[in-house]
N, C-alpha and C positions, 0 to 999 in steps of 0.2 A: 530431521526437524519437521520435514513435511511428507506424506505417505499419502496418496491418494490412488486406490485403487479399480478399477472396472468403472469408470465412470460413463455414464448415460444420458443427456438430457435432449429433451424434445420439445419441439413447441408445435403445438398441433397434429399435422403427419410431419414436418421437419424435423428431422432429426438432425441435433448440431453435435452433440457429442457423442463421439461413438466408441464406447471400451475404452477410455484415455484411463493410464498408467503415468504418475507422475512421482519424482520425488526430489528432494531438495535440501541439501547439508546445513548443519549448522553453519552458521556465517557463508553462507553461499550466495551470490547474485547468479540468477539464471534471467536469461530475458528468454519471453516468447515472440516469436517474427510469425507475421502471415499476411497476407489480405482481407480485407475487409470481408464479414462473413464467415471466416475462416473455423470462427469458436472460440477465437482468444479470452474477452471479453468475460464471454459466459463460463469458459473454464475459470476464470480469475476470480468470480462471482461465486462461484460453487466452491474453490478453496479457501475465501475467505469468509464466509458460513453466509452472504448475502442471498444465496440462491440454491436451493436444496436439489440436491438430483436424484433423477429418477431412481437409480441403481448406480453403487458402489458406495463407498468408504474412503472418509478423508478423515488421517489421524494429525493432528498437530501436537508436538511436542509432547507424543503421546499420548493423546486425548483424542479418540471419537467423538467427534464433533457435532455431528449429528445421530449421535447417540442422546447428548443431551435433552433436556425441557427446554424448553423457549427462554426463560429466566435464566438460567445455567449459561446457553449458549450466548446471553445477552452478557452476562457479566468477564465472559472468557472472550470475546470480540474485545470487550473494552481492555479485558490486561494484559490478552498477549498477541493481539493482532493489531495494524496499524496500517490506513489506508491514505494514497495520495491519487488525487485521479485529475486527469486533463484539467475540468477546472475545478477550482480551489475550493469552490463552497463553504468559504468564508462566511463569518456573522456582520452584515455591513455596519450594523449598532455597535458591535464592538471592537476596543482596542488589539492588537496582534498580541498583546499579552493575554487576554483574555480569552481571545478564541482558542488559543493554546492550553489555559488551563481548563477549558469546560471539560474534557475526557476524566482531566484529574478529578476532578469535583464529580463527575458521577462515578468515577471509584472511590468516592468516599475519601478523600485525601482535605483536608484540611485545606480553607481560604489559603492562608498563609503558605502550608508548605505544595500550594498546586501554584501559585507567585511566583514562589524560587524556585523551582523546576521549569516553569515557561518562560522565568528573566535566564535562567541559565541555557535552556537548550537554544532561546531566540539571540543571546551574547555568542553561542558556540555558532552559530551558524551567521553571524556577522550583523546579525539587526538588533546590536541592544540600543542605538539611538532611534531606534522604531517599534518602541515597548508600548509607547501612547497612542501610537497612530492607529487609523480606522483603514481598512483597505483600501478606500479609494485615494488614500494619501499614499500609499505602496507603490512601486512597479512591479511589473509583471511576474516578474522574477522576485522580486521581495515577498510579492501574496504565496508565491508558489513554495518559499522558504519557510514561511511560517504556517503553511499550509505540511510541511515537514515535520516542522516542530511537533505541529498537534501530534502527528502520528507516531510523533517517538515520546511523546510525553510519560507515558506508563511505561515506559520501558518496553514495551514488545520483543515478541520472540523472531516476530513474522514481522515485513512491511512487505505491501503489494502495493504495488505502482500501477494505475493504466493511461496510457499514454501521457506519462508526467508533465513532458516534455512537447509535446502537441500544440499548444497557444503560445509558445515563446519565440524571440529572435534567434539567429544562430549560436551571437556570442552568451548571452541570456540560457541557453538549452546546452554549451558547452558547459558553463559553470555547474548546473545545474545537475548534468552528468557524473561529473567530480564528486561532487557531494554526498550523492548515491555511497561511492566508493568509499568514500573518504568515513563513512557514518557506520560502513562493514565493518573498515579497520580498528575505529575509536569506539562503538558499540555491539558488534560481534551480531547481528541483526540479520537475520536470512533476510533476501530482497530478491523476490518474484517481481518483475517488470513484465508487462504489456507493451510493446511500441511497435511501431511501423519504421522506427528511426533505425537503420542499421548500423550507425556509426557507435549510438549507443549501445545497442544488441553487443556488438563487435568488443569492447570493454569487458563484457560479462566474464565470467566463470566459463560460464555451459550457455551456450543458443538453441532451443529448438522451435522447431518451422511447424506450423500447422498450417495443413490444408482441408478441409471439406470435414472438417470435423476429429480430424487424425494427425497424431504427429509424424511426419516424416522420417 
């Protein structure tokens, strides 16, 4: 599902990535572990087409990804990629229904039928009596839920995680964990995680550790 090869990026003389070789099965959860620094981040950014690298090739579900136009790659982030990151970036004017379907709605999916996909994925994930509410009426955990939804609203092939789990309480970042899993099983959804959380990592499929730019 995900192929990413010789990859490179720098920032200035810094050089964070250095030759990373990565890949990732259909319905596979892989977490990346490291230290702050490390490259996580930026690798997560580079396979999810947010940050282009210097040198190498990331194919997603077959697709050269940065092979594409800017336009191309803009419409294929929206249908088969799907991101959740530490915090929510939620729309504070809008309902948890509605933050949920803005993706649909710029895939072109109809008022109505981007509704029932964001009343369905936000009922599957346990907030259908929080379809009206505005985030700051959510808990931490409820933003972070529906801050899921969005991501799986088009259906994605891919969901990247980075540090999901980072602003939550224990039992809040336990739930939270589950769910990851639980959205493999019920939507067959490769999930690339970022965390520093090892108990997390430890659940995964596959764990690998980056150090100083390198996987371990």
């Amino acid at each position: 599902m995900i192929s990413a090869l010789h990859i490179n990026k720098s920032f200035g003389t810094l050089q964070v990535l250095k030759d990373i070789c990565f890949t990732a099965s259909g319905a596979e959860v892989v977490s990346i572990v490291g230290a702050s620094g490390a490259g996580k981040s930026t690798l997560l950014q580079i396979l999810g087409s947010l940050s282009k690298p210097d040198s190498g090739r990331v194919e997603i579900d077959g697709v050269d990804i940065y092979s594409l136009s800017s336009a191309e790659l803009a419409r294929f982030r929206n249908r088969k990629i799907g991101f959740v990151f530490q915090f929510n970036n939620l729309l504070p004017e809008f309902t948890a229904q509605e933050n949920v379907m803005i993706p649909a709605l710029i895939a072109g999916r109809s008022r109505r039928e981007a509704a029932e996909a964001a009343s369905a994925l936000l009922s599957e994930l346990g907030l259908s009596e929080r379809l009206s509410h505005k985030p700051s009426e959510l808990s931490g955990g409820e933003q972070q839920r529906v801050a899921v939804a969005r991501a799986l609203v088009n259906n994605p092939a891919v969901l990247f995680a980075d540090e999901p789990s980072g602003n939550l309480d224990s039992k809040t970042k336990g739930e939270l964990h589950r769910l990851f899993f639980d959205l493999r099983d019920r939507h067959g959804v490769t999930i690339v995680i970022v965390t520093h959380d090892r108990d997390l990592a430890a659940l995964s499929d596959r764990v690998l550790e980056m150090r100083d730019g390198q996987f371990l």
